[in-house]
BALOBA-1460 file (C-alpha; in Angstrom, 3 decimals):
// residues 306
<rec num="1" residu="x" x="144.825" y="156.557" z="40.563"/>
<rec num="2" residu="x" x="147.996" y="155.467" z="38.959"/>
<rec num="3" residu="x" x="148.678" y="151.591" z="38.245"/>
<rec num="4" residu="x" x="151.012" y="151.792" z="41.220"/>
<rec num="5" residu="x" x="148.472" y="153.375" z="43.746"/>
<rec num="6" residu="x" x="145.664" y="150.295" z="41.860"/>
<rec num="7" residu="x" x="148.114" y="147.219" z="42.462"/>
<rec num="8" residu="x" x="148.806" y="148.857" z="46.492"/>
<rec num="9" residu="x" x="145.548" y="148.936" z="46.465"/>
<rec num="10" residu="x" x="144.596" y="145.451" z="45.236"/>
<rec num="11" residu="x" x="147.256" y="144.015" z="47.496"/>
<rec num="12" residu="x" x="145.485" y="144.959" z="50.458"/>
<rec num="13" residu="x" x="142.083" y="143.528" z="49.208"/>
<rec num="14" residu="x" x="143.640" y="140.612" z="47.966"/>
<rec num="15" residu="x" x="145.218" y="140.193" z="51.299"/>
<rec num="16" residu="x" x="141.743" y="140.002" z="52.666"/>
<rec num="17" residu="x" x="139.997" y="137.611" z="50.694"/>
<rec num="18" residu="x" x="142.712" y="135.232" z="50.302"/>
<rec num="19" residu="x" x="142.829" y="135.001" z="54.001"/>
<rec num="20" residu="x" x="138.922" y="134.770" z="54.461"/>
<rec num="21" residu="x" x="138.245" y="130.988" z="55.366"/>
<rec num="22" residu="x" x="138.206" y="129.218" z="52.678"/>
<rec num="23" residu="x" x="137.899" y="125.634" z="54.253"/>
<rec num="24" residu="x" x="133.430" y="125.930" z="54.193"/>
<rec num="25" residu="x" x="132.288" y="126.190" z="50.872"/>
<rec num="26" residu="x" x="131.082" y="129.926" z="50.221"/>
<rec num="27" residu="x" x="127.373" y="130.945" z="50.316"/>
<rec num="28" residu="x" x="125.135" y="129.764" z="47.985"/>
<rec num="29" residu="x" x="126.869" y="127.818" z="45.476"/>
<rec num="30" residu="x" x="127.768" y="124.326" z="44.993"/>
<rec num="31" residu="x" x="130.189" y="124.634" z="41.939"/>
<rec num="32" residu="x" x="132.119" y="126.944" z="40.570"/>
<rec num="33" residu="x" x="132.826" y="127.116" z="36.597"/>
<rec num="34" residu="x" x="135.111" y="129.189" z="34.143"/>
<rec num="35" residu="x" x="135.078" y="129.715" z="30.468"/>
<rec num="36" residu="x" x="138.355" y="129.480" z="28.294"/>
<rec num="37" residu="x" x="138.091" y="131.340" z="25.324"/>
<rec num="38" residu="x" x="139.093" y="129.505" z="21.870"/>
<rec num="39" residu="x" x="142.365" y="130.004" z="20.224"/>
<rec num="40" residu="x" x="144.213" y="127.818" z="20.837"/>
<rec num="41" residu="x" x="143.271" y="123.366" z="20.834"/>
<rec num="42" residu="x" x="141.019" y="122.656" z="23.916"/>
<rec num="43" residu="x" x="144.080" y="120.315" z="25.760"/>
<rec num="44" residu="x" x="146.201" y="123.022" z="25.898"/>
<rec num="45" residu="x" x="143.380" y="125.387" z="27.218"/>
<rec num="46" residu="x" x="142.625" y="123.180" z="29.918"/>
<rec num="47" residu="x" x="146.241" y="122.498" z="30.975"/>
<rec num="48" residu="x" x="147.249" y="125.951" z="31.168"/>
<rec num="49" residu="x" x="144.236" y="126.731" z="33.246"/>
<rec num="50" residu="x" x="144.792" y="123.759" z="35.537"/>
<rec num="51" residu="x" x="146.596" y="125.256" z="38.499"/>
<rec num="52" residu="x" x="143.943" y="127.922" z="38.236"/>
<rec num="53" residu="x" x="140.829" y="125.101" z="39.025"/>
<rec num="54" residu="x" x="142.764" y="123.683" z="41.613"/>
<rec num="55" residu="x" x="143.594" y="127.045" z="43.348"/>
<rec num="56" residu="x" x="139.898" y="128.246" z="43.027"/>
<rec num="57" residu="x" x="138.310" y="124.593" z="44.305"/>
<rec num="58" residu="x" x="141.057" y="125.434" z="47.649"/>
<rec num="59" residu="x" x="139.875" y="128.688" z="48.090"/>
<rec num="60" residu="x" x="136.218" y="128.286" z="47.581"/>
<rec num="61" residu="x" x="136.145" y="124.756" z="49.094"/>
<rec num="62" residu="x" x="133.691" y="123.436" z="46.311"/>
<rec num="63" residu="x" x="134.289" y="121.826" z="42.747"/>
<rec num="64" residu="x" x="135.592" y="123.981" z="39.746"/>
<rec num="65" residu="x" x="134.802" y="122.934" z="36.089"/>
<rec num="66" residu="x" x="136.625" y="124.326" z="33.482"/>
<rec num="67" residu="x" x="134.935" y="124.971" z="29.831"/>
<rec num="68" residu="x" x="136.934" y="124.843" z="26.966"/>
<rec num="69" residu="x" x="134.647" y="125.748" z="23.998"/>
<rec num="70" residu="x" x="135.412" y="125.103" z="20.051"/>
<rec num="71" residu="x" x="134.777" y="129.213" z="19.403"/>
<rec num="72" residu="x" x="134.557" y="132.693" z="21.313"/>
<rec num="73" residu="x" x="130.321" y="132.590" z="20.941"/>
<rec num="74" residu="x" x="130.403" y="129.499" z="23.244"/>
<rec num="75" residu="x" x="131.869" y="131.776" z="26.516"/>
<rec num="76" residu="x" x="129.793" y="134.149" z="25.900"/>
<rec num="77" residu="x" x="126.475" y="131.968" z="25.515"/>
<rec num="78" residu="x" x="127.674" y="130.581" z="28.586"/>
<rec num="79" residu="x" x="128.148" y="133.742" z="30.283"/>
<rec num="80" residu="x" x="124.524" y="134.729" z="29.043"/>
<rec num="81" residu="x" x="122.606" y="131.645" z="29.610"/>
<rec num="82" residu="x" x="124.185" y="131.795" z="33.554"/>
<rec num="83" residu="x" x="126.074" y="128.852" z="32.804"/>
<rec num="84" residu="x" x="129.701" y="129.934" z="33.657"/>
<rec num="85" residu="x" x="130.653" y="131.870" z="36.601"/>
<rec num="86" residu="x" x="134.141" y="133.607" z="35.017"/>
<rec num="87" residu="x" x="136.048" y="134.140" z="31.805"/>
<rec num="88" residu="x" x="138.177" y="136.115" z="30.626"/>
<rec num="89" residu="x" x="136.909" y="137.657" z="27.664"/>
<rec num="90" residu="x" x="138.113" y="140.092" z="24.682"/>
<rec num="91" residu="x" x="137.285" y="143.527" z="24.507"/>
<rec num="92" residu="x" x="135.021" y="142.391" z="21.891"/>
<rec num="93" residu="x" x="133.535" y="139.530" z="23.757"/>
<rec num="94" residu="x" x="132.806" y="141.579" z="26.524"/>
<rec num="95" residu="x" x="130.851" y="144.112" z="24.344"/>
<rec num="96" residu="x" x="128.851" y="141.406" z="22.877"/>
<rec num="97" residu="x" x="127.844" y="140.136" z="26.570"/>
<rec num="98" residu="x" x="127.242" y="143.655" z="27.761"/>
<rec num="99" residu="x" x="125.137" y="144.517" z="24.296"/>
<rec num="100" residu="x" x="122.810" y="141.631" z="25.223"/>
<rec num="101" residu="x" x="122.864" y="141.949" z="28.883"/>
<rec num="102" residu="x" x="124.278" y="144.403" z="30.488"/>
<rec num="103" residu="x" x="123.115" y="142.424" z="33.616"/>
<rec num="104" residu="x" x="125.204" y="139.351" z="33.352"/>
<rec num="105" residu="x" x="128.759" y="140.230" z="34.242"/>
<rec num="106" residu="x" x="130.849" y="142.540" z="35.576"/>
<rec num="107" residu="x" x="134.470" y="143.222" z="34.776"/>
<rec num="108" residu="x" x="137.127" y="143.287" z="37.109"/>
<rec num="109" residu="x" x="140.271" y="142.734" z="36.193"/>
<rec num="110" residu="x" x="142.344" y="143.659" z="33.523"/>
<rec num="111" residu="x" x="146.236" y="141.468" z="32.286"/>
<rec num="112" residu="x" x="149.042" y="144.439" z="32.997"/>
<rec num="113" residu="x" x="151.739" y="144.406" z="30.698"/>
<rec num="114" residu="x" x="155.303" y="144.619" z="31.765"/>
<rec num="115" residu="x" x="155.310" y="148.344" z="31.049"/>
<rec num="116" residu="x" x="151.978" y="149.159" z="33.143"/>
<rec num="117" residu="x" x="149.705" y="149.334" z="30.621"/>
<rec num="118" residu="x" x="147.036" y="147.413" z="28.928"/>
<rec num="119" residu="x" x="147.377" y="147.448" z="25.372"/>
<rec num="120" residu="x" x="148.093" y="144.657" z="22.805"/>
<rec num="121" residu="x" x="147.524" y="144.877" z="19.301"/>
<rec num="122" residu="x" x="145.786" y="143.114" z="16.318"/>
<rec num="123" residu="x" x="148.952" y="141.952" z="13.966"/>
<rec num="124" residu="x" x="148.943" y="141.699" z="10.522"/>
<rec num="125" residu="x" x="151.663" y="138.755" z="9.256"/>
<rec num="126" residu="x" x="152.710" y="136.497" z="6.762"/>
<rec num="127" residu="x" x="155.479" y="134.030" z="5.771"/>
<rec num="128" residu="x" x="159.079" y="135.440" z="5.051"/>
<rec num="129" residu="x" x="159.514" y="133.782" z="1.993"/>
<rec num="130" residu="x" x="156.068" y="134.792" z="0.834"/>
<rec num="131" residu="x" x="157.540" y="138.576" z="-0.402"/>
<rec num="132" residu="x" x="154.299" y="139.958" z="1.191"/>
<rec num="133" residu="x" x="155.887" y="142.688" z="3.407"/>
<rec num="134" residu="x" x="152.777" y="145.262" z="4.209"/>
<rec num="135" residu="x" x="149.267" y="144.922" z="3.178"/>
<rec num="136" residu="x" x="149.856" y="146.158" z="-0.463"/>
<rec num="137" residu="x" x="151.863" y="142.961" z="-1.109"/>
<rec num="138" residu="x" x="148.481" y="141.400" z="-0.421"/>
<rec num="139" residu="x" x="146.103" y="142.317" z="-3.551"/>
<rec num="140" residu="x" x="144.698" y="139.106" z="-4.498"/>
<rec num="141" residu="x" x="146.115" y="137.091" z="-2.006"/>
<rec num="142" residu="x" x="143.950" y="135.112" z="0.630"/>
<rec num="143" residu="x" x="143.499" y="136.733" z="4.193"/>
<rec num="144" residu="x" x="142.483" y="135.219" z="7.014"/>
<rec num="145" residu="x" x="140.661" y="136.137" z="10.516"/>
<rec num="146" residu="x" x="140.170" y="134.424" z="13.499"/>
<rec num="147" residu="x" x="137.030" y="134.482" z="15.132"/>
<rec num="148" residu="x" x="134.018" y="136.692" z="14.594"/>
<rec num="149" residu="x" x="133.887" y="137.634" z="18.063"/>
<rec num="150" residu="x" x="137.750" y="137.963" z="18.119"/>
<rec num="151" residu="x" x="138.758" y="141.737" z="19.185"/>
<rec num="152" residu="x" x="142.036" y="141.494" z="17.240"/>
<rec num="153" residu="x" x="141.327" y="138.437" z="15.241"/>
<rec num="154" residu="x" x="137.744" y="140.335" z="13.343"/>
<rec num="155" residu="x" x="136.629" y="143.637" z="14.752"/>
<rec num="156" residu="x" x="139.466" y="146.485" z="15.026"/>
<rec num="157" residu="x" x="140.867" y="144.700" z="11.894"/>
<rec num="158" residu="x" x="138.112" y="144.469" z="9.770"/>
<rec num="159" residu="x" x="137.200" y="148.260" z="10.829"/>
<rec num="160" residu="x" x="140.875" y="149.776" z="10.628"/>
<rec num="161" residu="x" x="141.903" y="147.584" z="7.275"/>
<rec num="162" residu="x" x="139.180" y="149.452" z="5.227"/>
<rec num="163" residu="x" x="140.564" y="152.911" z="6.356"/>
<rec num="164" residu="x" x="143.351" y="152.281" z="4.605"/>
<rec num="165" residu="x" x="142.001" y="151.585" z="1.577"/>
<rec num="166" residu="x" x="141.764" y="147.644" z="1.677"/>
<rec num="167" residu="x" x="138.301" y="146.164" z="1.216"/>
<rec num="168" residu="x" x="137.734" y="143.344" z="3.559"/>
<rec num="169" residu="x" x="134.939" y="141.985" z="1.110"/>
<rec num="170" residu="x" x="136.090" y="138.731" z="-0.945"/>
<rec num="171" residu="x" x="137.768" y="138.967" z="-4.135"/>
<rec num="172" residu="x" x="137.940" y="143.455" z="-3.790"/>
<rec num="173" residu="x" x="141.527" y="143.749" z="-3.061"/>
<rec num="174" residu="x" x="142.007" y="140.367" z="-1.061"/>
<rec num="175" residu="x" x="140.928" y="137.037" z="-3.497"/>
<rec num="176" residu="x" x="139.581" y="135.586" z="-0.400"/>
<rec num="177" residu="x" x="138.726" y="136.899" z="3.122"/>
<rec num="178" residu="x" x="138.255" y="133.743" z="5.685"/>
<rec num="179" residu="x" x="137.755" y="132.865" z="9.528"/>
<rec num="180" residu="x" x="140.064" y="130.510" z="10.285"/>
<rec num="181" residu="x" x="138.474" y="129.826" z="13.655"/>
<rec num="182" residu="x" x="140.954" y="131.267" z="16.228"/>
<rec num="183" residu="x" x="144.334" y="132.761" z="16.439"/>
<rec num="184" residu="x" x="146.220" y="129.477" z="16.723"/>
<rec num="185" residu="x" x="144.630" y="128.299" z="13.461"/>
<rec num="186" residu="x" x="144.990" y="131.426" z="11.853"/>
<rec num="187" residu="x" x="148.905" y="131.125" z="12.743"/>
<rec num="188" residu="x" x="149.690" y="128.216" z="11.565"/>
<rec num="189" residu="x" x="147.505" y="128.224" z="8.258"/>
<rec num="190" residu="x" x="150.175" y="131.329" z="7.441"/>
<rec num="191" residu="x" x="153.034" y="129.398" z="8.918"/>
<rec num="192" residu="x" x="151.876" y="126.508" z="6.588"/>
<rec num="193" residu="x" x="150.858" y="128.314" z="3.466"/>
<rec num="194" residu="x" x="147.411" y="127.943" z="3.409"/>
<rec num="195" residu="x" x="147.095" y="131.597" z="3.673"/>
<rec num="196" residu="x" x="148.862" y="134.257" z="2.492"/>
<rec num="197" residu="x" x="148.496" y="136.243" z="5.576"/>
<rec num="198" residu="x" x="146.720" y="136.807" z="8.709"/>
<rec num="199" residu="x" x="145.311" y="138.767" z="11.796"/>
<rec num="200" residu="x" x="146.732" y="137.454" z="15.860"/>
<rec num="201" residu="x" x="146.995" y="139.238" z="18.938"/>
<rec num="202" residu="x" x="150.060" y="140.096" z="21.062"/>
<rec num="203" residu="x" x="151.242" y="142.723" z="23.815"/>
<rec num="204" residu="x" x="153.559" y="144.092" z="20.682"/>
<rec num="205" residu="x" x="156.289" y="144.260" z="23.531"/>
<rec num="206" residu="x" x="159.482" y="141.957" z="23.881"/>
<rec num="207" residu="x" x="161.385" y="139.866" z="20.738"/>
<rec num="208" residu="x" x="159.691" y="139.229" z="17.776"/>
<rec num="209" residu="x" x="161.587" y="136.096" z="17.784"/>
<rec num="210" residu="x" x="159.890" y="135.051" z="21.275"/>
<rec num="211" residu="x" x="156.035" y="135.622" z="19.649"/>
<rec num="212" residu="x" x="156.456" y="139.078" z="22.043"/>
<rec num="213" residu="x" x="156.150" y="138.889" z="25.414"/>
<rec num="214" residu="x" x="152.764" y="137.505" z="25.972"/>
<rec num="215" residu="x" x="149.688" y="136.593" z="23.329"/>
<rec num="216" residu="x" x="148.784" y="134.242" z="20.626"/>
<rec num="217" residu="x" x="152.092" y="134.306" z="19.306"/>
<rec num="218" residu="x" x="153.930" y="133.540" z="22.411"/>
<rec num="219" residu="x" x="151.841" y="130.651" z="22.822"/>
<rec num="220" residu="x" x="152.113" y="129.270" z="19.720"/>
<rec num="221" residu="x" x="156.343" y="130.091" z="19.908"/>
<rec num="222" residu="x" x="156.131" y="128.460" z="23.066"/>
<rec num="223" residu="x" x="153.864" y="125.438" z="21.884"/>
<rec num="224" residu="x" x="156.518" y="124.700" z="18.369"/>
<rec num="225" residu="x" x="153.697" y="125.502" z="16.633"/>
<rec num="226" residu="x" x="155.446" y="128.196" z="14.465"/>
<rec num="227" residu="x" x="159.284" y="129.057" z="13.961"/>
<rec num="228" residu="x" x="158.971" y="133.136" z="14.288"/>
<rec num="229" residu="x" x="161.719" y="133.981" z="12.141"/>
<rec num="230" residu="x" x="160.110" y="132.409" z="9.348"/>
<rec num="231" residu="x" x="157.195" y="134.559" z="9.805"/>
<rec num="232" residu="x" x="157.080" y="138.597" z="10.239"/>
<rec num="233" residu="x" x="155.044" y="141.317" z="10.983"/>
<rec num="234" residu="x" x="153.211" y="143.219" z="8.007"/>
<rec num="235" residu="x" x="150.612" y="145.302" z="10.080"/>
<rec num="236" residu="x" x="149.850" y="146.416" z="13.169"/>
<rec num="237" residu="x" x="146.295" y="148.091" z="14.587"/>
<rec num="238" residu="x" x="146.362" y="151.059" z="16.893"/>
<rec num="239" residu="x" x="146.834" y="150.174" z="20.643"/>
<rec num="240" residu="x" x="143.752" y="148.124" z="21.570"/>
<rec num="241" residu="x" x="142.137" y="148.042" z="25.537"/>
<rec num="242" residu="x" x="142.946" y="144.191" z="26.837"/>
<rec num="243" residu="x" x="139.832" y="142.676" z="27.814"/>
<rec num="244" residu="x" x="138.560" y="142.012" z="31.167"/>
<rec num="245" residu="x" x="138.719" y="139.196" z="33.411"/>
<rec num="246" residu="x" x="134.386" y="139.051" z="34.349"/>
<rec num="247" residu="x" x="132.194" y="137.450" z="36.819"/>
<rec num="248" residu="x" x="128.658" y="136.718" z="36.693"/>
<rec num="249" residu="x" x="126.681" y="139.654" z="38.703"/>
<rec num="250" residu="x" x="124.408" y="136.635" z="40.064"/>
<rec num="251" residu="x" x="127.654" y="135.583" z="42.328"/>
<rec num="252" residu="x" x="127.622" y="136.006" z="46.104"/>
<rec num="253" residu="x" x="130.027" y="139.137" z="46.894"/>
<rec num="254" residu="x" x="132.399" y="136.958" z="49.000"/>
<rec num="255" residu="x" x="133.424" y="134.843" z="46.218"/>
<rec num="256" residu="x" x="133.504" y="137.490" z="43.766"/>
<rec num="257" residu="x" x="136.001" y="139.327" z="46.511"/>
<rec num="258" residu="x" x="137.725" y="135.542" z="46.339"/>
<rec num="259" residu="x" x="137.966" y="135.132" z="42.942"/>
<rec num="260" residu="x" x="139.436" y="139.146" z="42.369"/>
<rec num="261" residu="x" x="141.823" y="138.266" z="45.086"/>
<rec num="262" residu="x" x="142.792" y="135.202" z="43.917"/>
<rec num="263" residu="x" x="143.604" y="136.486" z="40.140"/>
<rec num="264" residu="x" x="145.178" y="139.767" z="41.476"/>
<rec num="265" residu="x" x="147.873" y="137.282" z="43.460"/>
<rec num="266" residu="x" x="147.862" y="134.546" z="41.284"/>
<rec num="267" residu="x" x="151.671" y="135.826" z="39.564"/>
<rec num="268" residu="x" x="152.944" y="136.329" z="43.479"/>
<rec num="269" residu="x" x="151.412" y="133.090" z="44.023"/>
<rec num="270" residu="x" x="152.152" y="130.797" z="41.268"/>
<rec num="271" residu="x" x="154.452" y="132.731" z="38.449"/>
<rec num="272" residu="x" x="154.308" y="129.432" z="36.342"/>
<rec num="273" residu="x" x="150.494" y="129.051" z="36.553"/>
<rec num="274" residu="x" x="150.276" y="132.825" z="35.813"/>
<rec num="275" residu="x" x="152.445" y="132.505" z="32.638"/>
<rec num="276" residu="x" x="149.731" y="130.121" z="31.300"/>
<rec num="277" residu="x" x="146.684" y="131.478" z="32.321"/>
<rec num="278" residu="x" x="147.932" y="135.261" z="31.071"/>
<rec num="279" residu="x" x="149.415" y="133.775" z="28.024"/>
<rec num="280" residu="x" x="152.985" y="135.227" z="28.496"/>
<rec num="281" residu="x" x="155.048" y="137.578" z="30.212"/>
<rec num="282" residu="x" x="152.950" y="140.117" z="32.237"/>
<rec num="283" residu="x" x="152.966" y="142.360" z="35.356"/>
<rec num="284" residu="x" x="149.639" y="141.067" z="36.592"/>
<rec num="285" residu="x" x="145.833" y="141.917" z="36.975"/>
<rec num="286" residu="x" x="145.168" y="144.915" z="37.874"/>
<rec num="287" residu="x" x="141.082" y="146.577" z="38.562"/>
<rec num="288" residu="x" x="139.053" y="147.936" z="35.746"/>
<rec num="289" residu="x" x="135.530" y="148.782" z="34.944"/>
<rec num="290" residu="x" x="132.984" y="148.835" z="32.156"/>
<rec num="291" residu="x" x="134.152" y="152.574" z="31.342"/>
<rec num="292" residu="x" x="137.200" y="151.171" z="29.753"/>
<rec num="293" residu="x" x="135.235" y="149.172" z="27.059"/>
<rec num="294" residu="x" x="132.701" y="152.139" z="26.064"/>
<rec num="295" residu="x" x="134.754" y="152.396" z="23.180"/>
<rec num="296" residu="x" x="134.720" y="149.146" z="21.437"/>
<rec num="297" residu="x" x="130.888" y="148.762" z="22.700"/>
<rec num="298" residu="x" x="130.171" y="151.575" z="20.527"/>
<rec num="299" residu="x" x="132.540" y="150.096" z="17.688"/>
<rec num="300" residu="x" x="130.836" y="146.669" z="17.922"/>
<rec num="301" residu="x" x="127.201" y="148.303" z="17.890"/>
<rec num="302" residu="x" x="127.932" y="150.320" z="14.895"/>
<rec num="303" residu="x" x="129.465" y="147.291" z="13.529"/>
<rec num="304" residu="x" x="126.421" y="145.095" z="13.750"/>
<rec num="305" residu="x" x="124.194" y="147.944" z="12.282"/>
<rec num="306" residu="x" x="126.301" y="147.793" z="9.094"/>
């Protein structure tokens, strides 16, 4: 099925569940609660995601919470431990949760990009001023990743960087090789100079000058965190699968066929409260299924082995 045929598609169910009564609270549960992944500080986490818990308590006529952990690991705890109801993870995340449990979510959803697809990319970047223009500018200079369950902040980079011929081990070919703790720090300890260059995420698509069209760097554009023309790309991964929007298996079915309706409208719906949840510019959500992660599964088992 083409991604034209999927969104038709979604419409209609989306159609139905957002018109299923809403106003009695849906069977068997008395809250429901979502995960925000790290990346960015927690207040701007929670106020992007704000029209989100307010749309979700209307539709499922009981209280939302929204979790805005320091790091990636505290999602997916909370995702394990039954303690959140939805998040939406990294490819990486997601193979972490489906490596321990294959039992505890289920993905659904997927961001679209404005081209149809579902790519983004792990990119490499440093200051302007910095003469570091590709990775070979880098020997001996400090390089920084985001999160250790980050898909484009740890894994594809740290797997893809060594092809090349760049150790990722401390004081090889790099002088240091750190986790700044998410993609916002990580962009603004390059913007500031505390590291000579880095590892983000973005849909590659759009201005450079706008952080892209949607990703860490848009949100950090968009937040005057970082003035983009005094940063620049030095690296980009091959094209990586975005990772799904999930939902506990434990849920009733009627809310998970709320909450898939809900996020497959939510642009039609709300186009501001969209821009913030998706972090950018983006077509929508659109189905997907576990088969679309088998690949970075199998890169983040073989990873752990090592």
């Amino acid at each position: 099925m083409n991604v034209v045929s999927k969104f038709a598609a979604l419409a209609a169910v989306s159609m139905l569940a957002l018109n299923a009564t809403s106003a009695v609270a849906a069977d068997n549960i008395t809250e429901f609660r979502i995960g925000i992944l790290g990346g960015e500080n927690a207040s701007d986490r929670l106020r992007a995601y704000t029209c989100l818990e307010e749309k979700t308590a209307e539709l499922l006529g009981v209280p939302v919470k929204l979790f805005a952990p320091a790091d990636y690991n505290g999602v997916i705890e909370g995702l394990l431990g039954g303690n959140l109801d939805m998040a939406w993870l990294g490819a990486s995340g997601y193979a972490k949760v489906y490596l321990t449990d294959p039992e505890a979510v289920e993905p659904v959803l997927v961001k679209v990009n404005n081209d149809g697809g579902y790519g983004y990319y792990s990119i490499g970047f440093s200051r302007v001023d910095s003469e570091i223009n590709s990775l070979e500018d880098m020997k001996g200079k400090v390089f920084g990743f985001g999160d250790p369950n980050s898909t484009s902040g740890y894994l594809i980079p740290s797997i893809e960087i060594p092809k090349l011929g760049y150790s990722m081990k401390p004081g090889e070919y790099f002088s240091d090789v750190k986790f700044t703790g998410g993609h916002e720090q990580t962009i603004v300890a390059v913007a500031n100079g505390d590291i000579d260059g880095g590892v983000t995420w973005a849909d590659g698509q759009g201005e450079w000058e706008d952080g892209y069209n949607s990703g860490a760097l848009r949100k950090a554009s968009d937040a005057g965190l970082v003035d983009m023309t005094e940063i620049h790309e030095i690296w980009r991964s091959p094209v990586i699968p975005e990772g799904p929007v999930v939902l506990s298996k434990k849920l009733p079915e009627d809310v998970k066929l709320k909450m898939v309706g809900l996020m497959a409208s939510l642009k039609s719906m709300d186009e501001e409260c969209f821009y913030g949840v998706a972090a950018g510019e983006a077509k929508g959500f659109m189905p997907i299924t576990h088969a679309a992660y088998e690949s970075i599964v199998a890169a983040r088992e073989a990873k752990s082995k090592n």
